[in-house]
N, C-alpha and C positions, 0 to 999 in steps of 0.2 A: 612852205610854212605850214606848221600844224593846227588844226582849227583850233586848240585850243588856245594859241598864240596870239590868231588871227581877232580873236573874239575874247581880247579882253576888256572887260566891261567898266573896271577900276579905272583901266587907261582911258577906254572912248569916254565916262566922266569926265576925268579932271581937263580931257582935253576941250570938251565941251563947258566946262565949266572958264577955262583960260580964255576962249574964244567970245570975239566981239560979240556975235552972234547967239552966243550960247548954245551954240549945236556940233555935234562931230559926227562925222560918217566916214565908213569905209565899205568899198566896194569888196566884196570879196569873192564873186568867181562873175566871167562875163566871155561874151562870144558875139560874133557880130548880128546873134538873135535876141540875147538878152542881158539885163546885168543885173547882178542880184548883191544888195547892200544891207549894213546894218548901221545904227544911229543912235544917237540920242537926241533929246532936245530940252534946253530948262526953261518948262512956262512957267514956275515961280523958284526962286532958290533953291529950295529944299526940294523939290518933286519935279524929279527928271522924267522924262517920259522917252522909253526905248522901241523902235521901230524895225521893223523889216518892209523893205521896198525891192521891187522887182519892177525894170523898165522892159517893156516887151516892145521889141524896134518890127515895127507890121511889115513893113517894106525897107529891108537893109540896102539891095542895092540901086534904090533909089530912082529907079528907073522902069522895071518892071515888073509889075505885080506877081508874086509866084503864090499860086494858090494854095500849094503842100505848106509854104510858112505861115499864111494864115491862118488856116486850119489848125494845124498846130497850136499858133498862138490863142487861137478860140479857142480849144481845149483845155488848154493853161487856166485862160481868162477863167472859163466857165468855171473850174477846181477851185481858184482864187477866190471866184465870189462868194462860191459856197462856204470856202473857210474864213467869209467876212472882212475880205481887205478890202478895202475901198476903191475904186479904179479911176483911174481921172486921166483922160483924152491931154496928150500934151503936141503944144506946138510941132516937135523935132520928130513925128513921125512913129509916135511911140505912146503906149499905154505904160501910165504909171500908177502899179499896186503897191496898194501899202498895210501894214497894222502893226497898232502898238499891241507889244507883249513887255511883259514884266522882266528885270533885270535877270532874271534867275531863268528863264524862257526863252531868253534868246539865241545860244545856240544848239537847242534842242528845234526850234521855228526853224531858225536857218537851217538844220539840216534836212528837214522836213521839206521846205520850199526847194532847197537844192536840188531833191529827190525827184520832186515832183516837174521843175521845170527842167533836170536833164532826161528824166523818162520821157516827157511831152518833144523834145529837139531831138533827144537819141546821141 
């Protein structure tokens, strides 16, 4: 699928807008280090607020710590913070980054984070 395909924004709307919720997201590249999405969310009617998130999985197989994925994933992190996403400690073993960018930003961000989190895995 073409990113521009992937990342249409009219679509993730309205589908956020149909949904109980008021939010739509799509994953759009992942590997069993990380997964990187984009969103919407409507915290009032009229003013959507569009997001890029990236879950970075510290320990994928669950069993033993591999220090080269860490490391890595510190690398990431550290980039992350510096470009202001937020990071938050989740249950599943996993750091989740986030930030809202504007409708018109977002798949310029996502390719940006794409770059940066396949440079930091390889």
């Amino acid at each position: 699928m073409k990113e521009s395909e992937t990342l249409d924004v009219k679509a993730l709307l309205e589908e956020a807008k149909a949904s109980e919720h008021g939010e739509a997201y799509r994953t759009l590249d992942k590997n069993p280090h990380f997964r990187i999405g984009v969103g919407v969310r409507l915290t009032t009617p009229n003013k959507p607020s569009f997001f890029v998130e990236i879950l970075l999985y510290l320990c994928p197989s669950f069993k033993n710590a591999d220090l080269n994925v860490l490391e890595k994933s510190l690398n990431c992190l550290k980039e992350l913070k510096s470009s202001n996403y937020a990071l938050t400690c989740q249950d599943s073993n996993c750091v989740s980054c986030e930030a809202t960018v504007s409708a018109t930003r977002l798949a310029e961000e996502y390719g940006k984070i794409k770059a940066l989190i396949k440079a930091g895995f390889g």
